[in-house]
C-alpha positions in Angstrom: 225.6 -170.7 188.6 223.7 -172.0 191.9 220.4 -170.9 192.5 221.0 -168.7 195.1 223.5 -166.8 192.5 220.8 -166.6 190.1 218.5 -165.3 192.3 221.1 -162.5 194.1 221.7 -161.5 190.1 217.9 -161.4 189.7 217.7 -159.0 192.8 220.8 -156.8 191.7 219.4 -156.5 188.2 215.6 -155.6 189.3 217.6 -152.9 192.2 219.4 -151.2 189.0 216.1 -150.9 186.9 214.3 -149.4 189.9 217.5 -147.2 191.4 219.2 -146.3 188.5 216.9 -146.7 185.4 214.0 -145.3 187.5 211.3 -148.1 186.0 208.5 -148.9 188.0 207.8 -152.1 189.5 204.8 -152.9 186.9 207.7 -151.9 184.2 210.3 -154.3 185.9 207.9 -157.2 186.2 207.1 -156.9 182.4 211.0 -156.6 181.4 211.8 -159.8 183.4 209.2 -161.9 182.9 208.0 -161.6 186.3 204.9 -160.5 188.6 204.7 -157.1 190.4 204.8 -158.7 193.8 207.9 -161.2 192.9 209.4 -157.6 191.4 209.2 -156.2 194.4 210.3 -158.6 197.0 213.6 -159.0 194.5 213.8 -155.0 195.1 213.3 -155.7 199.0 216.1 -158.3 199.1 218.7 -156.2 197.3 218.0 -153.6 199.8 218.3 -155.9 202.5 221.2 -157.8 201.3 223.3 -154.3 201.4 223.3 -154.5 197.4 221.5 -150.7 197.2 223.4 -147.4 199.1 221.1 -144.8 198.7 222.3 -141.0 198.7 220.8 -137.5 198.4 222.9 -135.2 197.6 220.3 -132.6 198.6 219.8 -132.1 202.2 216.2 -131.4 203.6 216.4 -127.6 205.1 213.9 -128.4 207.8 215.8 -131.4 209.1 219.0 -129.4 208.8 217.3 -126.7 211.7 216.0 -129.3 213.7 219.5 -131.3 213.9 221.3 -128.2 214.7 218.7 -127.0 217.2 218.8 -130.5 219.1 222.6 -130.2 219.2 222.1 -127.2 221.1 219.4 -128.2 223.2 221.0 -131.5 224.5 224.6 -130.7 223.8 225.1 -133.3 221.4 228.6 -133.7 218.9 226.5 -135.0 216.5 222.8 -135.2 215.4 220.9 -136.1 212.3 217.5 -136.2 211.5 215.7 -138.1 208.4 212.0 -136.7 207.1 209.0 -138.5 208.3 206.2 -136.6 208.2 202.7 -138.6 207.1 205.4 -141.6 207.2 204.6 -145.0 208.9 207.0 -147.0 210.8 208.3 -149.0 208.8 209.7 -146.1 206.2 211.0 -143.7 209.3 213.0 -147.1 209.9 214.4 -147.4 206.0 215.2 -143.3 206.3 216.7 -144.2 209.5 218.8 -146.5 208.2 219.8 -145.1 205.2 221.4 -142.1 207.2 222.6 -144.0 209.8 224.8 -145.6 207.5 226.0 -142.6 205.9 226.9 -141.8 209.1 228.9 -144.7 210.2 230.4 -144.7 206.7 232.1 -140.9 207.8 234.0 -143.1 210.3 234.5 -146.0 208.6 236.6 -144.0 205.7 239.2 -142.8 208.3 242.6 -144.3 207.2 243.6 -145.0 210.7 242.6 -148.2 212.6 239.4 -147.6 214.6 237.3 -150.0 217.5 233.9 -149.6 216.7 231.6 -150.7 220.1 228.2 -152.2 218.5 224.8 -152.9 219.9 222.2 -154.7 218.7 218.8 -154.4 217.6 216.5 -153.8 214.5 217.8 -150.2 213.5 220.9 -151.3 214.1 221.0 -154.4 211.9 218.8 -152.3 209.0 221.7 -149.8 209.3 224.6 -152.0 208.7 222.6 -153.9 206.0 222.4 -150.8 204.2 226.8 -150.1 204.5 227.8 -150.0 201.6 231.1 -152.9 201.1 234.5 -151.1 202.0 237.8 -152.6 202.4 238.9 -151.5 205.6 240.4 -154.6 207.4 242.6 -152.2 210.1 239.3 -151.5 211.5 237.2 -153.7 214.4 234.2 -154.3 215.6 233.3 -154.8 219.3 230.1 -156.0 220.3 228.8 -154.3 223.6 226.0 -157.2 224.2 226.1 -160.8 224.9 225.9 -162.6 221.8 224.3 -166.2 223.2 220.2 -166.0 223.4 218.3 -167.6 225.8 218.4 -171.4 224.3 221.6 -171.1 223.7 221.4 -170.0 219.9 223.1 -166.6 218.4 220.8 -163.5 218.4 219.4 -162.8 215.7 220.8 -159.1 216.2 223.7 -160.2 216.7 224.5 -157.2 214.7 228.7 -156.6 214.8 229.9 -160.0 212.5 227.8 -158.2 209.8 229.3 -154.9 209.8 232.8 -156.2 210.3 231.8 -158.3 207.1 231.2 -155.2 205.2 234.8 -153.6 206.4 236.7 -156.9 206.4 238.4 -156.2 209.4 238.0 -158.4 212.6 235.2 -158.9 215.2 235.0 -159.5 219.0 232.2 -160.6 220.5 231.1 -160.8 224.2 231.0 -164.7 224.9 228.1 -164.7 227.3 223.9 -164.5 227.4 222.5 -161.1 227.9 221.6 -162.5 231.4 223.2 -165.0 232.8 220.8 -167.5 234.8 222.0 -166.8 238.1 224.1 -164.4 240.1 226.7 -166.7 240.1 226.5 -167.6 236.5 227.2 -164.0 235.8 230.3 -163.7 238.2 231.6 -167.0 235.9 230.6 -165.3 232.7 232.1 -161.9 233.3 235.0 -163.1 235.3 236.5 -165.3 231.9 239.7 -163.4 230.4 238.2 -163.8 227.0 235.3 -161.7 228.5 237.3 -159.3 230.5 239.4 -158.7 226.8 236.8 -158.2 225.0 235.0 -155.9 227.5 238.0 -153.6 227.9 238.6 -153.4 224.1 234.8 -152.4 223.9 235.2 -149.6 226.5 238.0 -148.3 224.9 236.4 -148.3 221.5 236.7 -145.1 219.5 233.1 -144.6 218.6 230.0 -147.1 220.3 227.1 -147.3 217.7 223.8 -148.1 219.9 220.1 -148.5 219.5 217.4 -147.2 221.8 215.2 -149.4 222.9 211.8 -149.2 224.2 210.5 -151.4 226.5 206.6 -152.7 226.9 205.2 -156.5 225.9 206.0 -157.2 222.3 209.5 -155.3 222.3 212.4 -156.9 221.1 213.9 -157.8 225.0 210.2 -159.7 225.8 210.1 -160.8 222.0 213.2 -162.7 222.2 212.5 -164.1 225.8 215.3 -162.2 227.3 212.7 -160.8 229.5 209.0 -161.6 230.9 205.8 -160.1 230.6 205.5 -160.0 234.5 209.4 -158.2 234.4 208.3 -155.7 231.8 205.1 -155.0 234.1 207.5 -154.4 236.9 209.6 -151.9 235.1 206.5 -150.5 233.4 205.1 -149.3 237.5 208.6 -148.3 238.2 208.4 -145.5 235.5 210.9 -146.7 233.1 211.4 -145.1 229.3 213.9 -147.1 227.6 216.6 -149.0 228.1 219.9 -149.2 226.1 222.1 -152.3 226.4 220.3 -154.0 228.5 220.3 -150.8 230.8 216.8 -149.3 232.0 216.1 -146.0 232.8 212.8 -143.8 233.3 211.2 -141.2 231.9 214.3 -138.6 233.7 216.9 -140.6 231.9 217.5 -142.0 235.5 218.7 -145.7 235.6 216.7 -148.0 237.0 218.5 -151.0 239.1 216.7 -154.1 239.7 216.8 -157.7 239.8 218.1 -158.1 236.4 221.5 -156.1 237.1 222.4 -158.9 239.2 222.4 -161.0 235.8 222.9 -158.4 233.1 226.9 -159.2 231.5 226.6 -156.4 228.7 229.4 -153.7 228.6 228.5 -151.2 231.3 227.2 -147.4 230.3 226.9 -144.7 232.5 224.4 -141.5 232.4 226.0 -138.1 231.6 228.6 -140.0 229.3 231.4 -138.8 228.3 232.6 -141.0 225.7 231.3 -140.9 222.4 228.1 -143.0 222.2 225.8 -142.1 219.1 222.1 -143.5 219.2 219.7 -144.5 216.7 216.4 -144.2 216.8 212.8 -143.1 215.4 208.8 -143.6 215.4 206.4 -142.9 218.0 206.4 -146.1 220.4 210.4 -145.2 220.3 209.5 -141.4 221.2 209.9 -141.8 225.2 213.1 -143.7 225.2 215.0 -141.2 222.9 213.9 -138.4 225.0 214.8 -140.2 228.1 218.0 -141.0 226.3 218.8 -137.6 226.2 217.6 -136.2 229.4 219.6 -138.5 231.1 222.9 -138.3 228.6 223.2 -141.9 227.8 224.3 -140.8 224.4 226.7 -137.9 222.7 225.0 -138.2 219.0 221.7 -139.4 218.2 220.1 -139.7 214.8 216.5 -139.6 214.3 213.0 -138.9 212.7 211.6 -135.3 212.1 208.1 -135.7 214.3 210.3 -136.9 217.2 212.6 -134.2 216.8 209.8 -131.3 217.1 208.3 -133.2 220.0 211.5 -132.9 221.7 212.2 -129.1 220.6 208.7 -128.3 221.9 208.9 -129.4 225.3 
């Protein structure tokens, strides 16, 4: 056994104490021969590495009102919402994923073959890590977003592989940057039959999964150098909210054109939408973007947390 075996076993067996067994971390440290903090980074990894699905078979009442009374308010097919009250980010974003995947799991188990159109981000990536494995190979995955950062690497939210991993069926990925360098680069990127393919399969796709991005210095566009500070100033005194794919709208859930629709090559999205586009979601800093999301009908389905959903019944 390699040592990256042993230590995945290590991880599995330190999930099933704390999971299943219901030991504490001080009690699983002691039992293997370990420290509390090495204890809990093994919990951590198995969580990460998709080995833990977590499921309560009870639902929260509260969240159960607030879903159905978003549903109504916005018109949504589909809504869920995870508790978070007194909960920092990081834990809305574990609930978040938890029930996004039990979500994407409902339409995973259909028998017949399904496209799934995927974004990218954090949530996203947290979500599919916590999938549980299926075998599902007449099903694919479509990525909606250009898979090729700025340096020429793969994003690291490069998000779609992953979940077509846990299904083992195929995946199709958009061969171009998120923004192409030029006007003319983009015209060559989105003009190759492989991209034109993969573009129509993606708008065609049964079901797009999509996170909701905010957008200030420090978010995950600016982060990863897809945009500058001095662009994200720019859209900052032009009002906007959020932006989803690469798309940026304001605070109305009106989109926003600038100069980086002449270079953006992801799958196009429209306001109002009529296809079925379900978003995900949660915290404060994400608060404007969701609700923008919705005013404007970017998305048909939106899971999220419970302080954002009685911000958005109260207004």
């Amino acid at each position: 056994m390699s040592r990256e075996e042993k230590k995945q076993e290590q991880a599995a067996r330190a999930a099933w104490m704390y999971y299943v067994a219901g030991l504490t971390q001080q009690e699983i440290a002691k039992t293997l021969g370990l420290s509390r903090q090495v204890a809990q980074r093994l919990i951590s990894s198995a969580r990460e590495q998709g080995m833990v699905s977590v499921k309560i078979a009870h639902p929260v009442t509260h969240c159960l009102k607030l879903a159905a009374a978003l549903q109504e308010k916005f018109g949504l097919s589909l809504c869920r919402v995870v508790p978070s009250a007194s909960l920092d980010n990081e834990a809305i974003q574990q609930m978040l994923a938890v029930e996004g995947a039990e979500v994407m799991s409902q339409y995973i188990a259909d028998e017949q073959p399904q496209v799934f159109g995927i974004g990218s981000g954090k949530t996203l990536r947290a979500i599919i890590d916590a999938l549980p494995w299926t075998e599902r190979p007449q099903h694919h995955c479509v990525s909606m977003i250009g898979a090729i950062a700025r340096d020429d690497s793969g994003t690291r939210y490069d998000v779609p592989l992953r979940m077509a991993e846990k299904m083992q069926g195929k995946y199709f990925f958009i061969p171009a940057p998120l923004y192409a360098d030029n006007p003319d680069d983009k015209k060559m990127w989105c003009q190759h039959q492989v991209y034109q393919r993969v573009a129509a399969r993606a708008l065609d796709a049964h079901v797009a999964f999509l996170g909701i991005g905010d957008v200030s210095v420090g978010c995950p566009l600016n982060a990863e150098g897809f945009i500058t500070d001095e662009q994200v100033h720019s859209l900052e005194k032009r009002g906007v909210a959020g932006e989803m794919l690469g798309h940026f709208f304001d605070h109305n859930g009106e989109r926003i054109i600038g100069e980086l629709d002449a270079l953006l090559t992801s799958v196009p999205l429209e306001s109002h939408t009529t296809r079925s586009i379900i978003g995900f979601a949660g915290g404060e800093k994400k608060y404007p973007a969701i609700r923008a999301a919705l005013r404007g009908g970017w998305v048909s389905g939106l899971v999220t947390d419970e302080a954002s959903a009685l911000k958005l019944l109260d207004e």
